[in-house]
PDB file of N, CA, C and O in Angstrom, chain B, residues numbered from 101:
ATOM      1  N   UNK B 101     100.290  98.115  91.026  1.00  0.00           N
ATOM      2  CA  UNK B 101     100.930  98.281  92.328  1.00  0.00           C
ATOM      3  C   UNK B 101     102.446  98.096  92.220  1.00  0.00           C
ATOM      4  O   UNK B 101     103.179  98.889  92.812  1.00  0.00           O
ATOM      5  N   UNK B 102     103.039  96.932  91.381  1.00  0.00           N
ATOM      6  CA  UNK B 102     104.638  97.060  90.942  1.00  0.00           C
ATOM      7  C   UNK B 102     105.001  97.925  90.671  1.00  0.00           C
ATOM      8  O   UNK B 102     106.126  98.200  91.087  1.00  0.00           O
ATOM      9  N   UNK B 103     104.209  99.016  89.706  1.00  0.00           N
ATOM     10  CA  UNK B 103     104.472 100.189  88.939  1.00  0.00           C
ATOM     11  C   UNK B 103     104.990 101.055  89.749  1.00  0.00           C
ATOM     12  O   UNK B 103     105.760 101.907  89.308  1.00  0.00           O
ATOM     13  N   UNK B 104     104.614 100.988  91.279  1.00  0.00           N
ATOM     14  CA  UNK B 104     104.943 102.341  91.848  1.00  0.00           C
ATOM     15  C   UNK B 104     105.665 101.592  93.199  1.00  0.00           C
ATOM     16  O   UNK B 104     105.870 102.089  94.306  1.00  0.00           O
ATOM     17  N   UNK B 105     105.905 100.538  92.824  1.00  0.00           N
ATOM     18  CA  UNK B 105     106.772  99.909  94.280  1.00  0.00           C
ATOM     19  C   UNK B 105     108.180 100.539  93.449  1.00  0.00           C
ATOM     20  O   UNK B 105     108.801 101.478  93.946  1.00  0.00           O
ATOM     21  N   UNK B 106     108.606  99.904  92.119  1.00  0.00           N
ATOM     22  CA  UNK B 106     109.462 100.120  91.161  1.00  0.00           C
ATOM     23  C   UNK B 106     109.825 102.025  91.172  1.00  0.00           C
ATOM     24  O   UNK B 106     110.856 102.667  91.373  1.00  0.00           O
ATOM     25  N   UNK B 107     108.396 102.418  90.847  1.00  0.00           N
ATOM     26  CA  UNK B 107     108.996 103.610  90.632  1.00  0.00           C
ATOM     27  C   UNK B 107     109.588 104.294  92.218  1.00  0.00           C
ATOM     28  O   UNK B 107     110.539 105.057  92.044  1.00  0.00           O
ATOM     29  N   UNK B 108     109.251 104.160  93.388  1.00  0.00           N
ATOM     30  CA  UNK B 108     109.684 104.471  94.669  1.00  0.00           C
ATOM     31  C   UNK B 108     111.207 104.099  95.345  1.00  0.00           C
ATOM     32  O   UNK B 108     111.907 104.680  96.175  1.00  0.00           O
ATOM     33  N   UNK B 109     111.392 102.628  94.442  1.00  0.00           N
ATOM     34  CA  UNK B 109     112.847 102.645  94.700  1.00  0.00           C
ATOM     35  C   UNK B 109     113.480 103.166  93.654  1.00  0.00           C
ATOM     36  O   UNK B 109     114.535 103.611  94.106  1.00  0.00           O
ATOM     37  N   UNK B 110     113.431 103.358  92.525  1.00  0.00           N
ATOM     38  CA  UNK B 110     114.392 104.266  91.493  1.00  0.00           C
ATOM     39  C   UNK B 110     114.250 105.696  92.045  1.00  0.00           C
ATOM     40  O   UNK B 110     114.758 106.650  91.457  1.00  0.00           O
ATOM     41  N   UNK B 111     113.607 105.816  93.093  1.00  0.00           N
ATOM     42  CA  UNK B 111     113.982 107.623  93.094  1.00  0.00           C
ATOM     43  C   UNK B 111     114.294 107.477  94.150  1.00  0.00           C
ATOM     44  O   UNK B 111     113.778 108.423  94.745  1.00  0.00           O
ATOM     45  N   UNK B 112     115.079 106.618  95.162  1.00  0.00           N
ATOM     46  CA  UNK B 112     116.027 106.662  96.216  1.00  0.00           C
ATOM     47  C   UNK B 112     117.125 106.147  95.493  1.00  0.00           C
ATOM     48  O   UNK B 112     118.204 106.194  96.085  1.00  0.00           O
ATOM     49  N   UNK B 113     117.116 105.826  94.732  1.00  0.00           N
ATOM     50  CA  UNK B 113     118.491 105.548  93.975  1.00  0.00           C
ATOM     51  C   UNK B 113     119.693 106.664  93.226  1.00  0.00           C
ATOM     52  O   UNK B 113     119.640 107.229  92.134  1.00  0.00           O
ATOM     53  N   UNK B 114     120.821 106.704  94.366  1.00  0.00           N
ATOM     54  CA  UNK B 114     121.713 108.195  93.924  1.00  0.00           C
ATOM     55  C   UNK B 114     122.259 107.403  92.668  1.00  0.00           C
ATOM     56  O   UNK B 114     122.615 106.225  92.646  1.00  0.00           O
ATOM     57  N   UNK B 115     122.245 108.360  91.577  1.00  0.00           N
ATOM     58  CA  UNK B 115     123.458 108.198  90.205  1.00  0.00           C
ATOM     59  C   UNK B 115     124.873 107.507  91.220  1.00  0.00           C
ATOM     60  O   UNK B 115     125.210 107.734  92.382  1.00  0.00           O
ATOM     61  N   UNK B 116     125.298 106.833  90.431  1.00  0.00           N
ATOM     62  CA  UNK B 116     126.718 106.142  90.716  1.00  0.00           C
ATOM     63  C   UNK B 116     128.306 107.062  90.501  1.00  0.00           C
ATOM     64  O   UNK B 116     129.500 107.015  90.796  1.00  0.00           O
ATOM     65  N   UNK B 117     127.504 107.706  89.924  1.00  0.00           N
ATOM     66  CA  UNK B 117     128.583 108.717  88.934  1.00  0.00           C
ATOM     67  C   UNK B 117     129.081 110.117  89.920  1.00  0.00           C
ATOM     68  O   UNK B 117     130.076 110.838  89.845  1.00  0.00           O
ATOM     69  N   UNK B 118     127.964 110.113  90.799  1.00  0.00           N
ATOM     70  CA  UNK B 118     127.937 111.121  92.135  1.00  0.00           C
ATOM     71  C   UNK B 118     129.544 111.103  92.815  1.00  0.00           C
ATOM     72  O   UNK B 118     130.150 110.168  93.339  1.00  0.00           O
ATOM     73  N   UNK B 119     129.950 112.502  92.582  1.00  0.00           N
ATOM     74  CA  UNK B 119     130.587 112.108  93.767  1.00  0.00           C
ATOM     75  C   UNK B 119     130.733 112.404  95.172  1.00  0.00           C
ATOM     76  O   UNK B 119     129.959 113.221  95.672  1.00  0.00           O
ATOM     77  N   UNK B 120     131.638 111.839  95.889  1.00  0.00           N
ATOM     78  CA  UNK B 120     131.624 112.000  97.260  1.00  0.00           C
ATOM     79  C   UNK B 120     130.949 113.346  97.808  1.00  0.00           C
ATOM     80  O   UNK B 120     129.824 113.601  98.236  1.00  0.00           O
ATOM     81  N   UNK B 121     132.381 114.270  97.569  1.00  0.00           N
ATOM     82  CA  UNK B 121     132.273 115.834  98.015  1.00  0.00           C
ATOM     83  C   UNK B 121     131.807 116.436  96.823  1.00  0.00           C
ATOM     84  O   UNK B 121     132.163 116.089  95.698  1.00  0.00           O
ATOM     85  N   UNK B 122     130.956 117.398  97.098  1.00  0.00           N
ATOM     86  CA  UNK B 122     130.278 118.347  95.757  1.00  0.00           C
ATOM     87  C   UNK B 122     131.145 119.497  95.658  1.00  0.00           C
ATOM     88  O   UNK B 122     131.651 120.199  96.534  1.00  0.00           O
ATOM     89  N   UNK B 123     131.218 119.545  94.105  1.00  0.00           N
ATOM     90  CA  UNK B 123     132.542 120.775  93.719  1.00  0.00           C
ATOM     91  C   UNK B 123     132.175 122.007  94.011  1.00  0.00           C
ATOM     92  O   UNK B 123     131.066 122.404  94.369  1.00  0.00           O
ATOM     93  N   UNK B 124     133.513 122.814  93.780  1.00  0.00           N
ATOM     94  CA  UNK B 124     133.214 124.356  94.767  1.00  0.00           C
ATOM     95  C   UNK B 124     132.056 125.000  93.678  1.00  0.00           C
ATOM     96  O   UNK B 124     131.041 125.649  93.932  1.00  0.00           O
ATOM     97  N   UNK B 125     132.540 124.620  92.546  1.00  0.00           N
ATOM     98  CA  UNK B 125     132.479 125.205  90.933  1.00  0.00           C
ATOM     99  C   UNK B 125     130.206 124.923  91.011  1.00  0.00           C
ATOM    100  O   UNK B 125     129.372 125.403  90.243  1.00  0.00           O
ATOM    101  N   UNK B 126     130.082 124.410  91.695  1.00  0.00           N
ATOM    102  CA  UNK B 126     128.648 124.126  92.109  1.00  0.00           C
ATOM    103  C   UNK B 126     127.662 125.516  92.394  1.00  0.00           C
ATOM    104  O   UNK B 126     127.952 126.494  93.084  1.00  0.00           O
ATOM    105  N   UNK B 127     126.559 125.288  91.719  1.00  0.00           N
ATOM    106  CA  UNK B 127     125.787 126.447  91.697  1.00  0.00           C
ATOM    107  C   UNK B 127     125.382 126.639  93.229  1.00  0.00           C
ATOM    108  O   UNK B 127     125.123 125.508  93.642  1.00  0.00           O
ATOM    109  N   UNK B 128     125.203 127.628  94.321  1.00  0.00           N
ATOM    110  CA  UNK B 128     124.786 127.797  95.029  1.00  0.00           C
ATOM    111  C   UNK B 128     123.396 127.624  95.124  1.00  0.00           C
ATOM    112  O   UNK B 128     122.970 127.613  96.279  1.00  0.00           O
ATOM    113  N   UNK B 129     122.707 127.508  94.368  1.00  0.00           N
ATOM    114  CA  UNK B 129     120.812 127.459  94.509  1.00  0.00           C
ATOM    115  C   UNK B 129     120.139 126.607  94.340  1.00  0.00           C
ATOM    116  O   UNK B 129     118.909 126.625  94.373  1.00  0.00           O
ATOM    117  N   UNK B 130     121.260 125.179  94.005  1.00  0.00           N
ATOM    118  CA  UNK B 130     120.978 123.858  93.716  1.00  0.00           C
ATOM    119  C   UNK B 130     120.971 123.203  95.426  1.00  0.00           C
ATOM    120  O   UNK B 130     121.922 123.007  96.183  1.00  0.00           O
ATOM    121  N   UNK B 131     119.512 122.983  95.622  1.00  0.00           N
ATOM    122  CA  UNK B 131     118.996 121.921  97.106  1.00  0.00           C
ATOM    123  C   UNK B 131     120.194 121.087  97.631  1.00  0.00           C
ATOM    124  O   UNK B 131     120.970 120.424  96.943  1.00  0.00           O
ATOM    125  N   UNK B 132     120.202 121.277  99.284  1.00  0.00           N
ATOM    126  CA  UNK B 132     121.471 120.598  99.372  1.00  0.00           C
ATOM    127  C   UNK B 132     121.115 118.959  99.532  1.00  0.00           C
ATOM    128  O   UNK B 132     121.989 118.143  99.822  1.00  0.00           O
ATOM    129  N   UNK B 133     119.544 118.552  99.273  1.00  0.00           N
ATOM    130  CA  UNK B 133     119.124 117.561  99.430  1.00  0.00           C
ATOM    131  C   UNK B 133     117.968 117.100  98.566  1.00  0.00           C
ATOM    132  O   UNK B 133     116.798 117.175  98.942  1.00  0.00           O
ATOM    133  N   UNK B 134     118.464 116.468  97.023  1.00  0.00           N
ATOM    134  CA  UNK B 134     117.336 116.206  95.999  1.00  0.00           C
ATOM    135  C   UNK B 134     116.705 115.253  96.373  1.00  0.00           C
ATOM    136  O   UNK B 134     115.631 115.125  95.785  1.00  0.00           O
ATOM    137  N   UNK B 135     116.968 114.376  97.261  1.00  0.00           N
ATOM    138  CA  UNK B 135     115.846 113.217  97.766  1.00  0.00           C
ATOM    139  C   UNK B 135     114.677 113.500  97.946  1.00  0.00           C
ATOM    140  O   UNK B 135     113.709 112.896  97.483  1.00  0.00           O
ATOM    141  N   UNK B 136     114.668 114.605  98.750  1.00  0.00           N
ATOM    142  CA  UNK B 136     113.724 115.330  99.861  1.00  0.00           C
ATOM    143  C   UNK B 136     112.667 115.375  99.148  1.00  0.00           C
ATOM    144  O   UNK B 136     111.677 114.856  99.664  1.00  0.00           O
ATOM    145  N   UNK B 137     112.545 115.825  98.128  1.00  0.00           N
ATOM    146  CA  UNK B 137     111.564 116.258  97.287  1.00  0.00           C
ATOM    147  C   UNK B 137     110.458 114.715  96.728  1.00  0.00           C
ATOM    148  O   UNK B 137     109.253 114.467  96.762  1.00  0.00           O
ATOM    149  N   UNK B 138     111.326 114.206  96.395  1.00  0.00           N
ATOM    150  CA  UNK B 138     110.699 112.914  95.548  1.00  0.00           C
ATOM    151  C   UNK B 138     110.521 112.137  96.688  1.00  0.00           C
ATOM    152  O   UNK B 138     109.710 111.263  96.379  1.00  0.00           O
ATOM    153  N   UNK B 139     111.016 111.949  98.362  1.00  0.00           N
ATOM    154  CA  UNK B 139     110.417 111.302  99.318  1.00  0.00           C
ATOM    155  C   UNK B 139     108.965 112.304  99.524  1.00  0.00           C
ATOM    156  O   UNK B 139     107.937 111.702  99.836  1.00  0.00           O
ATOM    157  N   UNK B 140     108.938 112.919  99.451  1.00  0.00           N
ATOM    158  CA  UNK B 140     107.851 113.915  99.628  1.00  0.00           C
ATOM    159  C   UNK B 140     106.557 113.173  98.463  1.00  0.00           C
ATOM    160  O   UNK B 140     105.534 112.634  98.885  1.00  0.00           O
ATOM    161  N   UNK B 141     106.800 113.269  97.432  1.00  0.00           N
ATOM    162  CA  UNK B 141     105.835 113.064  96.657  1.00  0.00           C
ATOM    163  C   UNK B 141     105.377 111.872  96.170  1.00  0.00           C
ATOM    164  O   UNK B 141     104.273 111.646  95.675  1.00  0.00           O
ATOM    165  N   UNK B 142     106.735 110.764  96.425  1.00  0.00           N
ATOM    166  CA  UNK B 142     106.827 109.207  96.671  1.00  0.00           C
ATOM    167  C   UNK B 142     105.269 109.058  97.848  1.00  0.00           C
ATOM    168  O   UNK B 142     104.165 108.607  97.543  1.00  0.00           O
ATOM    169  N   UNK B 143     105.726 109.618  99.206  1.00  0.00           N
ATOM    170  CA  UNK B 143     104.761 109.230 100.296  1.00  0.00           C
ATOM    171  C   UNK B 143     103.370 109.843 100.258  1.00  0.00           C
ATOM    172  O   UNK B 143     102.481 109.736 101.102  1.00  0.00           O
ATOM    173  N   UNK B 144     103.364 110.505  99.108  1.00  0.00           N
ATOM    174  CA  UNK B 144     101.909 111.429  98.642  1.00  0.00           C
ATOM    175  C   UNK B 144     101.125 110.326  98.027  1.00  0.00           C
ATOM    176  O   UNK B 144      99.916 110.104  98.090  1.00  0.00           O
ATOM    177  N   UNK B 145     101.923 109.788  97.516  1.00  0.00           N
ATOM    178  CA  UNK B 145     101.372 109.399  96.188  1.00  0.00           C
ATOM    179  C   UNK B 145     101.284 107.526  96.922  1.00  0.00           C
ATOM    180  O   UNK B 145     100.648 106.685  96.286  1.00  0.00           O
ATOM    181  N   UNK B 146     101.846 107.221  97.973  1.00  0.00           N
ATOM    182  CA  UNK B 146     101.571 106.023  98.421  1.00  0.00           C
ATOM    183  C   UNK B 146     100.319 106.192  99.410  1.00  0.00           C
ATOM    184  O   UNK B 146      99.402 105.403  99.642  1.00  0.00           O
ATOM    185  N   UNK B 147     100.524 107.218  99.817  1.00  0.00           N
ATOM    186  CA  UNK B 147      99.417 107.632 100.961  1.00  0.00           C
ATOM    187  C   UNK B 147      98.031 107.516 100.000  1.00  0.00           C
ATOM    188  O   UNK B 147      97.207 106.698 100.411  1.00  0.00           O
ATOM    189  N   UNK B 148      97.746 108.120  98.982  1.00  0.00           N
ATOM    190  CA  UNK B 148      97.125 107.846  98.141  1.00  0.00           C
ATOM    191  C   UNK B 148      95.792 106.741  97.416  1.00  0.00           C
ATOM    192  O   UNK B 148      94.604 106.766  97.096  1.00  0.00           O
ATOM    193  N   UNK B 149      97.339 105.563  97.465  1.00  0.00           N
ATOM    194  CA  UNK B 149      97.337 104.489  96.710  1.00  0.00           C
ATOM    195  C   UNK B 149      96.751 103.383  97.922  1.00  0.00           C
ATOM    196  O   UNK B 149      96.169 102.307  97.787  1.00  0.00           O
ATOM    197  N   UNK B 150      97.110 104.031  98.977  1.00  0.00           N
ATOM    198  CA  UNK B 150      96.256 102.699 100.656  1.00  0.00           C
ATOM    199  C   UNK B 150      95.379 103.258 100.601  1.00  0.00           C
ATOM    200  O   UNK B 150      94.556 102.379 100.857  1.00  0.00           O
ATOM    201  N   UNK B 151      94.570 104.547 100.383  1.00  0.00           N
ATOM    202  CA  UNK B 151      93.771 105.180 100.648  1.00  0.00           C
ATOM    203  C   UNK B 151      92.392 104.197  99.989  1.00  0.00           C
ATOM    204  O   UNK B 151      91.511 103.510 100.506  1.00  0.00           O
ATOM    205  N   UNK B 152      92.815 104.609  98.420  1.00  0.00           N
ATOM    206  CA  UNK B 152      92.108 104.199  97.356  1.00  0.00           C
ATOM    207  C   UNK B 152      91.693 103.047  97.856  1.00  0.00           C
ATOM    208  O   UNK B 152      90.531 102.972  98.255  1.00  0.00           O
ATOM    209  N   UNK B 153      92.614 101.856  97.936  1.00  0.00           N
ATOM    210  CA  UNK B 153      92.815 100.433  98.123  1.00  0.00           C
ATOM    211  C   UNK B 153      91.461 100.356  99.764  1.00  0.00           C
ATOM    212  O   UNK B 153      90.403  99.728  99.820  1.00  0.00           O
ATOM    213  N   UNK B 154      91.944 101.027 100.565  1.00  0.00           N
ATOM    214  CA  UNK B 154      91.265 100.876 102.116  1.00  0.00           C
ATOM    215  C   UNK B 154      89.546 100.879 100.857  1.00  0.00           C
ATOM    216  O   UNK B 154      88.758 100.013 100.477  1.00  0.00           O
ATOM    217  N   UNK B 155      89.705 102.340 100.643  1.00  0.00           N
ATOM    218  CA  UNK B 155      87.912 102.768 100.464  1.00  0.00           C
ATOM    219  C   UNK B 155      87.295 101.645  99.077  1.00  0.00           C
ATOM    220  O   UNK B 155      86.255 101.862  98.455  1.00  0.00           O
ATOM    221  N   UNK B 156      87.974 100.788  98.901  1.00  0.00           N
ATOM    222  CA  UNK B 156      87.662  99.785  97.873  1.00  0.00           C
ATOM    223  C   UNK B 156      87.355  99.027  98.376  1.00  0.00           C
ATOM    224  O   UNK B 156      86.423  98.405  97.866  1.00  0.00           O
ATOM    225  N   UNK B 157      87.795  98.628  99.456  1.00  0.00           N
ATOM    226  CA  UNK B 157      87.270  97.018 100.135  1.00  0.00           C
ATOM    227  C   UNK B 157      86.413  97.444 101.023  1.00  0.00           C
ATOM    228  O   UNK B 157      85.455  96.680 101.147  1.00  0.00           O
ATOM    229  N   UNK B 158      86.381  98.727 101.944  1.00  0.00           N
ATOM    230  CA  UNK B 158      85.478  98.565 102.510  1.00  0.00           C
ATOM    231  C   UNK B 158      83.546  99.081 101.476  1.00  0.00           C
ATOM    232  O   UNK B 158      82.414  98.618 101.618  1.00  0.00           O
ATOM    233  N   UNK B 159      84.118 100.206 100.534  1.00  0.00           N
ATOM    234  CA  UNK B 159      82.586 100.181  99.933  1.00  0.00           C
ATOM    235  C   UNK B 159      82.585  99.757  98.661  1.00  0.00           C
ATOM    236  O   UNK B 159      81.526  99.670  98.040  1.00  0.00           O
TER     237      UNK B 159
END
């Protein structure tokens, strides 16, 4: 269960190195929002993990 508390906050975690404004020189086809994705599959994968946990205690 640490395993994925751990892994859920390292993927809200922006690089430090980021900066502010994104350069012009920037590919157009790159997401204007990489979070999105890994909150997506973060809450899949927790949704999951209560699931499991619920249908364990009760059967």
């Amino acid at each position: 269960m640490n395993d994925i508390v751990m892994a859920r906050t390292s993927l809200f975690r922006q690089p430090a190195s980021q900066p502010a404004s994104q350069p012009a020189s920037q590919p157009a086809s790159q997401p204007a929002s990489p979070p999105a994705f890994a909150n997506l599959i973060t809450s899949f994968f927790l949704r999951k993990t209560w699931l499991t946990i619920i249908v364990m205690m009760i059967g």
